[in-house]
N, C-alpha and C positions, 0 to 999 in steps of 0.2 A: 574399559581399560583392564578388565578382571586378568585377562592371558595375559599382558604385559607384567601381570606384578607376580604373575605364576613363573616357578624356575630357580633357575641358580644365580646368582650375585654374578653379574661380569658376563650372562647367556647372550643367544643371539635371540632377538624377535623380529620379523618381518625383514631378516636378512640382514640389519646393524645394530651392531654392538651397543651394550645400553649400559650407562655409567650408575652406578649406585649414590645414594645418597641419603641424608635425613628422611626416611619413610618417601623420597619420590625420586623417580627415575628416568632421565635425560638421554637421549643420542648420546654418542659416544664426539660425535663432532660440533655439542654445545647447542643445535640448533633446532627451535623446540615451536609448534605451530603459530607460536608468538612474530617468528623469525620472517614469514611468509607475506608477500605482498599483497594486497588486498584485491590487483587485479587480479591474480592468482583465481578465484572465486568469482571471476566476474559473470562467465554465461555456465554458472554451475547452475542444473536446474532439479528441480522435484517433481516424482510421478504423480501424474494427478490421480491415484488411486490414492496414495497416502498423503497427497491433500486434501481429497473428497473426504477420507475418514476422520484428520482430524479437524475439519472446517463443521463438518455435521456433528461433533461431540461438541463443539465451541457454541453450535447453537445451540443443545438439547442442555448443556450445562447453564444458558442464558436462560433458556424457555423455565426451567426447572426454579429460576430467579423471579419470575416476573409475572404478574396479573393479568396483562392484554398485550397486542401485537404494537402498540405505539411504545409502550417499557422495554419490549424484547429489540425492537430497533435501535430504539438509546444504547441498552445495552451493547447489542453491536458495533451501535457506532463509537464507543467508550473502549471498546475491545481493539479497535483500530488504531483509534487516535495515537497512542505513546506509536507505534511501529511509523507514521504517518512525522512524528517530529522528529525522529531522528535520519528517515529515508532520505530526505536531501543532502545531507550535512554526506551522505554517505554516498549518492551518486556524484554531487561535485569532485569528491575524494579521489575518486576513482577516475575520474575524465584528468588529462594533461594537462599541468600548470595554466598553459596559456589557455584553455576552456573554461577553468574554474571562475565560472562567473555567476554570480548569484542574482535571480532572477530582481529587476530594478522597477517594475510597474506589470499591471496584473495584467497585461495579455502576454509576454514573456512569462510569466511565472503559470500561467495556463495554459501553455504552449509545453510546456516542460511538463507538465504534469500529464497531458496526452500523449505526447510523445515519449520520453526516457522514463517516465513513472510507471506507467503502461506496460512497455517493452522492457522492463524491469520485473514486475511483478506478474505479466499474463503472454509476455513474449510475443506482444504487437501493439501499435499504439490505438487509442482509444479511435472510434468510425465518425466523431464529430464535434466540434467545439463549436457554439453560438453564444450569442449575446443576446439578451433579452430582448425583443420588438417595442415594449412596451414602455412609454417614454416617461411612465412613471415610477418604475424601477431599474435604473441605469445601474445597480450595484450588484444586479443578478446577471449569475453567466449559467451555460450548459452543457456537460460534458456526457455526449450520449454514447455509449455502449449497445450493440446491437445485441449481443447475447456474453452480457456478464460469467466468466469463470465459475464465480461463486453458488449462482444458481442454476447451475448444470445439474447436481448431483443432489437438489435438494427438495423432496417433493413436499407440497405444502396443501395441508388439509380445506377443505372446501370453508370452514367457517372460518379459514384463516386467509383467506383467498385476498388479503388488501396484505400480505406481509410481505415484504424485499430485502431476501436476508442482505443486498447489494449494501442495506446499509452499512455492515461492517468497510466494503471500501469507502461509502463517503464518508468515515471515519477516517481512513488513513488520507484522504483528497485534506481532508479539516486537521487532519495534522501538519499534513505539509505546507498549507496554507499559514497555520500560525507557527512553524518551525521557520516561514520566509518570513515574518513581519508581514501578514496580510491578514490578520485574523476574520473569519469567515464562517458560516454555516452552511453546510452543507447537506444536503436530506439527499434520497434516493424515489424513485417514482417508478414503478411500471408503468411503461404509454406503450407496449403492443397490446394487440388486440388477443380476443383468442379464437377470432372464426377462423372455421377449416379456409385452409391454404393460406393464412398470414404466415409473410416470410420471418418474422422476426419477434413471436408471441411474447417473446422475455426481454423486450428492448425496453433498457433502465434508462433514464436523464437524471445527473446527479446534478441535484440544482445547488449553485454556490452562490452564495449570497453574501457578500463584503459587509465590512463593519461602515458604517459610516466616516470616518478617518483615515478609512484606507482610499477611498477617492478621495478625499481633500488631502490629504497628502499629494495625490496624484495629480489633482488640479495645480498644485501649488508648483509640483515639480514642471509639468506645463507651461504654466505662464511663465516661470524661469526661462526656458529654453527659448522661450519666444522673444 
């Protein structure tokens, strides 16, 4: 804002007139980025060179924190989370009255988060959503990413070779999660391989895993309907 405050009292900048005032300085027609709709902003996007740079200072500044690669996950995933509770509250916003519906049991609300979370934050929706096989964890779900954004640009040393910086997104997944009322854990997993000619070496599963209260809620809301 330095060139705006450079000039004459009453000058022009960027072509309108700017009204003076107590040390701060206004449009001349009152209407200040406060004034601007939110869908305004809505498919505004960022180069992923100045995300690759400052995603890789987010780790080096975490790495620089922590003892082993299970602290620098936390970390990340801690880096996530606050962006992660607010993100719903903020695509509801933005979708038309009659849309604004907040997700009401966790396959809707995991539906949403592959789709418009996704296509939000990496400009397509997530390559696969499952439920766990195993019938003795019904509160685990799976949100696979075939080649994660975040660890495009991120090369990771041989003795570090078990680290997913993805965990910073299952950070924001565990935000959004408990911004719904679903409170959950979320972790990140490498499952590609890395023999020559695997198509998809960096495919992450972000394993979410409910609070125990979020299906008994969900049972409860069940036998209601029924």
């Amino acid at each position: 804002m330095a060139h705006l405050a450079a000039g004459k009292p009453g000058g022009v900048a960027g072509g309108k007139e700017l009204a003076t005032g107590s040390g701060l300085r206004y449009p001349a027609n009152g209407k200040t980025i406060y004034h601007r709709p939110l869908n305004r902003s809505k498919t505004s996007e960022l180069s992923q060179a100045s995300f690759a740079y400052l995603f890789s200072e987010m780790v080096s500044y975490a790495l620089s924190k922590v003892t082993d690669i299970q602290d620098l996950e936390k970390r990340l995933n801690m880096q996530g989370h606050p962006i992660g509770l607010k993100l719903l509250d903020l695509l509801l916003i933005r979708e038309l009255p009659r849309n604004q519906l907040r997700p009401l049991n966790i396959i809707s609300l995991l539906v949403l988060i592959k789709e418009k979370v996704w296509q939000h934050l990496f400009g397509r929706q997530a390559d696969r959503l499952e439920k766990s096989s195993n019938a003795d964890t019904p509160d685990e779900y799976m949100i696979v990413d075939n080649e994660p954004l975040v660890n495009a640009y991120i090369s990771v040393p041989k003795e570090m070779s078990q680290l997913n910086c993805a965990a910073y997104v299952a950070g924001i997944i565990e935000g959004v999660c408990d911004g719904g009322g679903f409170p959950a854990r979320v972790t990140a997993h490498t499952v590609g391989g890395k023999e020559e000619g695997e198509m998809w070496p960096g495919k992450t599963v972000f394993l979410v895993k409910f609070q125990p209260e979020v299906l008994e809620r969900g049972a409860l809301i069940g036998s209601e309907k029924a």
